[in-house]
Backbone as JSON, one array per atom type, in Angstrom:
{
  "sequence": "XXXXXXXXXXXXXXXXXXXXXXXXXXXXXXXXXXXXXXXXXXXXXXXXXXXXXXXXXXXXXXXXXXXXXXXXXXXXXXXXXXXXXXXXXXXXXXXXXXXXXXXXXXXXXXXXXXXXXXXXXXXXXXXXXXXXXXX",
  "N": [[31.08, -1.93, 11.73], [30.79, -3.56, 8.44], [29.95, -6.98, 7.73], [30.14, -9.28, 5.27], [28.84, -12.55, 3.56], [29.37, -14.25, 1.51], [28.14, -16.9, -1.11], [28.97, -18.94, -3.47], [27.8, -21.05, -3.93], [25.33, -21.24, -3.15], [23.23, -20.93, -4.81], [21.27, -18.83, -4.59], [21.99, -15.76, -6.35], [24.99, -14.29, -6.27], [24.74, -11.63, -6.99], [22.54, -11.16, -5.71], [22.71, -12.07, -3.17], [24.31, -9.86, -2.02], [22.66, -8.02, -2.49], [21.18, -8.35, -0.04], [21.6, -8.49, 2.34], [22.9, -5.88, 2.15], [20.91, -4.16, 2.37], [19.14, -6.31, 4.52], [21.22, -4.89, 6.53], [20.06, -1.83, 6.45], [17.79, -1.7, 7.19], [18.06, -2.88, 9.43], [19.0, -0.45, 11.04], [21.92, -0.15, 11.12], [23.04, 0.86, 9.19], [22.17, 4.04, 7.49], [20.62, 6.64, 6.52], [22.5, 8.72, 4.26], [24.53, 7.23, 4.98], [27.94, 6.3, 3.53], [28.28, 3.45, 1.32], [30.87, 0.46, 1.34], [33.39, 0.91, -1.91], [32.45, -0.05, -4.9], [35.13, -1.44, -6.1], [36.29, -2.26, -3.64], [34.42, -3.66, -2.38], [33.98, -5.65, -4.22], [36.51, -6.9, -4.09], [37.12, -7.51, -1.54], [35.01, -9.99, -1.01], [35.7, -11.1, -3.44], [34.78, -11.66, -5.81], [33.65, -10.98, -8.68], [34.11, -7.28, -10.12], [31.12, -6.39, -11.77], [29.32, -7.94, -10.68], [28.86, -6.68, -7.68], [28.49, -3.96, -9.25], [25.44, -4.98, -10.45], [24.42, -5.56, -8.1], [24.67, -3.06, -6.79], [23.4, -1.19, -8.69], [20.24, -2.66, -8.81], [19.71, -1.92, -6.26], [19.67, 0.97, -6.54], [17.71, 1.18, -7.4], [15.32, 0.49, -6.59], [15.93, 2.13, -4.72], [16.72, 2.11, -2.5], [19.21, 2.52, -2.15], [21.89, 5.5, -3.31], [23.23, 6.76, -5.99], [26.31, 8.31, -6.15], [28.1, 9.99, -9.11], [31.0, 9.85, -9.04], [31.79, 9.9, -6.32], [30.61, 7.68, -4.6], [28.97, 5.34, -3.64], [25.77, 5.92, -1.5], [23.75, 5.5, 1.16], [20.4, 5.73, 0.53], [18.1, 8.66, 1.38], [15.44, 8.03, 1.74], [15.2, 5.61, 2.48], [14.07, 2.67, 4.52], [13.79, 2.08, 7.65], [13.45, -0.91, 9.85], [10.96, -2.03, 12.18], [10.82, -2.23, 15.85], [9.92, -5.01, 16.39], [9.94, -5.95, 13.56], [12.07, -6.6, 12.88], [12.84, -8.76, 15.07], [11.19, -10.45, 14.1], [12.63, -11.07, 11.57], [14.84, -11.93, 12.35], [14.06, -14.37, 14.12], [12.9, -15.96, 12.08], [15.91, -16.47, 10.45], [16.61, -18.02, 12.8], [14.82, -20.12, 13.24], [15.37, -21.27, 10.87], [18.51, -21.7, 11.0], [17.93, -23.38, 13.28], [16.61, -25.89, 12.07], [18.02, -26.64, 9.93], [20.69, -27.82, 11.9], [19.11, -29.41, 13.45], [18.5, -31.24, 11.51], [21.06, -32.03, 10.98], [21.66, -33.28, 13.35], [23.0, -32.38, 15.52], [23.23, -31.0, 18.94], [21.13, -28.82, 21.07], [22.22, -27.23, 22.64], [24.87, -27.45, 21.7], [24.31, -26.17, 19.64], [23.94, -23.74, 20.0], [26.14, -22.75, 21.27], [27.68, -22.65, 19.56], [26.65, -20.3, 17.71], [26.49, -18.38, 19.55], [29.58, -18.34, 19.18], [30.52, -17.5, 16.72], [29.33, -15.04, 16.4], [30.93, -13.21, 18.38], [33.1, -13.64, 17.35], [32.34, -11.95, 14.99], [32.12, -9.79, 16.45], [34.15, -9.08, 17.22], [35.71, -8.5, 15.27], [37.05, -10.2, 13.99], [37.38, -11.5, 11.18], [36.28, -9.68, 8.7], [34.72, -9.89, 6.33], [33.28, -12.53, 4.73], [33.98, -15.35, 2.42], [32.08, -18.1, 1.77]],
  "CA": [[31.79, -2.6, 10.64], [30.24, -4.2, 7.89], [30.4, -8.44, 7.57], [29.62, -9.69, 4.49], [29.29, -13.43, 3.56], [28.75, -14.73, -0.05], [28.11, -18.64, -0.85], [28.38, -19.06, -4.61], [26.84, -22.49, -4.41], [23.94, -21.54, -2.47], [21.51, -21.02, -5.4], [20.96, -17.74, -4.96], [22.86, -14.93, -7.04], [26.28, -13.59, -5.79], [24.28, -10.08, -6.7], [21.31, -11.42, -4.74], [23.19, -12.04, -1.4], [25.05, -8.63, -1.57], [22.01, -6.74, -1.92], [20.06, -8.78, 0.82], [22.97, -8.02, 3.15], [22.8, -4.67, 2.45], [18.9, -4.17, 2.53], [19.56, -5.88, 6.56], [21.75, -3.25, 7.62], [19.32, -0.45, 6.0], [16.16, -2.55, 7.69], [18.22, -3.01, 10.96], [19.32, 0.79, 10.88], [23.06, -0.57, 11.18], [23.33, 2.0, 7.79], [21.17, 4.82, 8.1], [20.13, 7.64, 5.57], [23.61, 8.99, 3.97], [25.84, 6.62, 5.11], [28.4, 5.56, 2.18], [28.86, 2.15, 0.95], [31.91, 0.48, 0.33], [33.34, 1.45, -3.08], [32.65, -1.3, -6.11], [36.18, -2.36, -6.38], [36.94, -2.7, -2.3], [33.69, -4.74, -1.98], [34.15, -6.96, -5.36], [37.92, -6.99, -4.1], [36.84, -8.81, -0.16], [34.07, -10.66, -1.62], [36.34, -12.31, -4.54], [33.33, -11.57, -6.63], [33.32, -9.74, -9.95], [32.52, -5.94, -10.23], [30.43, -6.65, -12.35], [28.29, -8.02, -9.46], [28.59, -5.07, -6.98], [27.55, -3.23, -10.03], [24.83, -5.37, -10.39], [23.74, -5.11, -6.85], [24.01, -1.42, -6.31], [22.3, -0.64, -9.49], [19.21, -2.71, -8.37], [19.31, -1.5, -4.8], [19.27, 1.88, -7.14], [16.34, 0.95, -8.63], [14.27, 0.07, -5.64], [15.14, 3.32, -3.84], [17.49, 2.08, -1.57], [20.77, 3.56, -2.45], [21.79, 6.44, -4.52], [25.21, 6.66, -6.31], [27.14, 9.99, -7.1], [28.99, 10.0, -9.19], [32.91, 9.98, -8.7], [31.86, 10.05, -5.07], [30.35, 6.51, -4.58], [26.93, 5.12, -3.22], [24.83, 6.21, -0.17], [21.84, 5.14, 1.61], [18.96, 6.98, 0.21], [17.33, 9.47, 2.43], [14.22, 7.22, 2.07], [15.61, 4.15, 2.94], [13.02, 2.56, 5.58], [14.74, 0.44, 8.62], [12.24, -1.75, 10.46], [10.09, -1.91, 13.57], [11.71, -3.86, 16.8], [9.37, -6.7, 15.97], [9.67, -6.58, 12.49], [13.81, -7.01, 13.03], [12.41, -10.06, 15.84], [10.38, -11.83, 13.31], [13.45, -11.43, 10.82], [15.73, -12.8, 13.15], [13.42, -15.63, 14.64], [12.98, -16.95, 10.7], [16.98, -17.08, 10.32], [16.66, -18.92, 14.04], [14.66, -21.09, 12.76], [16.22, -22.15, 9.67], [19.5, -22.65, 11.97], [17.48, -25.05, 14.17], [16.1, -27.16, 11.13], [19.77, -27.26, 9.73], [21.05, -27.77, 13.31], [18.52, -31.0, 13.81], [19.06, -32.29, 10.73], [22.97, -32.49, 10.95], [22.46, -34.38, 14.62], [23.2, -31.38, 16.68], [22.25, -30.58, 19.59], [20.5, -27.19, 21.32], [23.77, -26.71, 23.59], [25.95, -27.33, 20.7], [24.03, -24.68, 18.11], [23.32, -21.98, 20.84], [27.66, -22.4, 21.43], [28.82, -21.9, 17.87], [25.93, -19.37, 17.52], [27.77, -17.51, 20.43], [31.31, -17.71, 19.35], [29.85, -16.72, 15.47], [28.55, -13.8, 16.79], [31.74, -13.16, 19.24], [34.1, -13.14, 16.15], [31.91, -10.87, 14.24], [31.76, -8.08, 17.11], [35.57, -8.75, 17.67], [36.27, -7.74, 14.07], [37.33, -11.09, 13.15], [36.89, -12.5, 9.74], [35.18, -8.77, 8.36], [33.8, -10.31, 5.06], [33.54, -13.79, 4.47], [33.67, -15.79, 1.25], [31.16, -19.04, 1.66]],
  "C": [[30.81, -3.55, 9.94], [30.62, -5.57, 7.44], [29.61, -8.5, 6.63], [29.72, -11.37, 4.07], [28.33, -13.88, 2.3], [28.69, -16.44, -0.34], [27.36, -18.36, -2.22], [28.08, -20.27, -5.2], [25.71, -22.68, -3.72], [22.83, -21.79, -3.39], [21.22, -19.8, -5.86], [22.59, -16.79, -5.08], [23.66, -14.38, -6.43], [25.51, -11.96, -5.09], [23.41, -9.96, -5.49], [21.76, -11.04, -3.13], [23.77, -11.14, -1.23], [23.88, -7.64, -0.89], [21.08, -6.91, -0.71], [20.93, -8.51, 2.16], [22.36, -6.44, 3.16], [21.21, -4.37, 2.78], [18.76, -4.42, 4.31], [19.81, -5.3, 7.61], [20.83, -2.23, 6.94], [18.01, -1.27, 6.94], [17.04, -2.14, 9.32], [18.43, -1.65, 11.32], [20.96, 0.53, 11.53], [23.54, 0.63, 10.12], [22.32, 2.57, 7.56], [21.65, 5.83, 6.84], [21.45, 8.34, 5.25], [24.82, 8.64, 4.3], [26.63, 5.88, 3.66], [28.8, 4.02, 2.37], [29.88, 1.72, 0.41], [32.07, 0.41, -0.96], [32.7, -0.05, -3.75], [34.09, -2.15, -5.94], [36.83, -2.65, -4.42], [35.99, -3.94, -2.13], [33.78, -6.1, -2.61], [35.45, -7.96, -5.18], [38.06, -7.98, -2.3], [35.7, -9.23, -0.27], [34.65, -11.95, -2.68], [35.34, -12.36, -5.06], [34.41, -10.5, -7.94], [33.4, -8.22, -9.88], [31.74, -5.76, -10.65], [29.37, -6.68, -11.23], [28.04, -7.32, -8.84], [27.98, -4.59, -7.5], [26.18, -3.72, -9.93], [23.92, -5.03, -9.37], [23.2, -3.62, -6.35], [23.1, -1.26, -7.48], [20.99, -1.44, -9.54], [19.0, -2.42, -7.11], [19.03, 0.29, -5.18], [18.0, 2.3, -7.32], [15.29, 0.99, -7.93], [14.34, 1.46, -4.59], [16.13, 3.32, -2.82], [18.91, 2.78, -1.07], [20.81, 4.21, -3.43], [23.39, 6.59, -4.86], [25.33, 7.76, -6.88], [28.25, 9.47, -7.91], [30.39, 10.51, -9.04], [32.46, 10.23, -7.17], [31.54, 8.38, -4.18], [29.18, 6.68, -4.19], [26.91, 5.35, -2.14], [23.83, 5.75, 0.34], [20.92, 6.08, 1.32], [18.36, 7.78, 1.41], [16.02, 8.76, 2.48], [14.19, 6.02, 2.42], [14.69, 3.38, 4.05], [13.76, 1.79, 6.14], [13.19, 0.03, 9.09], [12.19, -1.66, 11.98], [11.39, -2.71, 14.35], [10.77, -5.02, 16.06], [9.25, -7.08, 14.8], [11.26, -7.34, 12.2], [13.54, -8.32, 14.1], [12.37, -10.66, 14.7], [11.63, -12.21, 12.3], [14.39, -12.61, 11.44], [14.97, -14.13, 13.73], [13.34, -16.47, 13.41], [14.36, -17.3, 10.77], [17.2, -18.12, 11.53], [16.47, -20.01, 13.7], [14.73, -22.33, 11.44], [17.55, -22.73, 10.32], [19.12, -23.57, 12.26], [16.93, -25.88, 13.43], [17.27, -27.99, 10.93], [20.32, -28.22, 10.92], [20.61, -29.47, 13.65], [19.15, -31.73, 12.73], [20.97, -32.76, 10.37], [23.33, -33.38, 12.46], [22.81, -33.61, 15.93], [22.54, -31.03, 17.9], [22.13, -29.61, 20.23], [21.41, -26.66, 21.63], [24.68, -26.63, 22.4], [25.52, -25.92, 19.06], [24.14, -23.72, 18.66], [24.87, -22.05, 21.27], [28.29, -21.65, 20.69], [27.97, -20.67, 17.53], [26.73, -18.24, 18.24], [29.12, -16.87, 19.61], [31.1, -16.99, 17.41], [30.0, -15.31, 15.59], [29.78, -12.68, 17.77], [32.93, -12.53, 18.26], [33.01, -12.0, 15.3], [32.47, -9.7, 15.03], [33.41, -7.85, 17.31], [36.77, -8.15, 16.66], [36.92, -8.9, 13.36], [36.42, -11.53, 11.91], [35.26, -11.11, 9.44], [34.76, -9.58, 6.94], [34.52, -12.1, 4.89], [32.99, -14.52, 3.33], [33.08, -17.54, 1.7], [32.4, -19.98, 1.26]]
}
């Protein structure tokens, strides 16, 4: 199941964080060479986004190779899609780590208390709670 989570006061573009999401699962091989993506109006529709944006997103994840859209059928993962090494999916994950643990210090927190909520985060994802989340 795919979690999505948008934060339209981060900075970066609604479109931005869809397609960096998706790009993850094609890197992590979570979505693998002809798997379909949800439609435009389901994703724009648990997102609370635009379609516009979706659009946006798939047609530069188009562009780069990543996904291919039929029409009247919807989008796919490209057959060239590249996922990533184990250690190149490490190093990804050790950067978001360590942006947690900057955040994490600077809010006062401490190791036991990030590596908890990190847990139960991660706990509700796999349990199917809260599939897309709006920021």
């Amino acid at each position: 199941m795919l979690h999505f989570q948008v934060d339209p006061h981060s900075g970066v573009p609604v479109y931005r964080q869809v397609m960096d999401q998706l790009m993850y699962y094609i890197a992590s091989g979570t979505l693998r060479a002809g798997d379909q993506l949800p439609s435009i109006r389901e994703l724009s529709k648990n997102l609370r986004v635009n379609p516009t944006t979706v659009v946006k997103a798939y047609s530069e994840l188009e562009h780069q190779g990543a996904i291919a859209m039929q029409h009247g059928k919807g989008a796919f993962v490209a057959e060239k899609a590249k996922g990533l090494s184990a250690h190149e999916r490490e190093e990804l994950l050790r950067a978001s780590a360590r942006t947690l643990a900057v955040e994490a210090r600077q809010l006062g927190a401490t190791p036991a208390q990030a590596a908890k909520i990190l847990r139960e985060e991660m706990e509700r994802l796999q349990s199917g709670g809260t599939d897309e989340r709006n920021g």
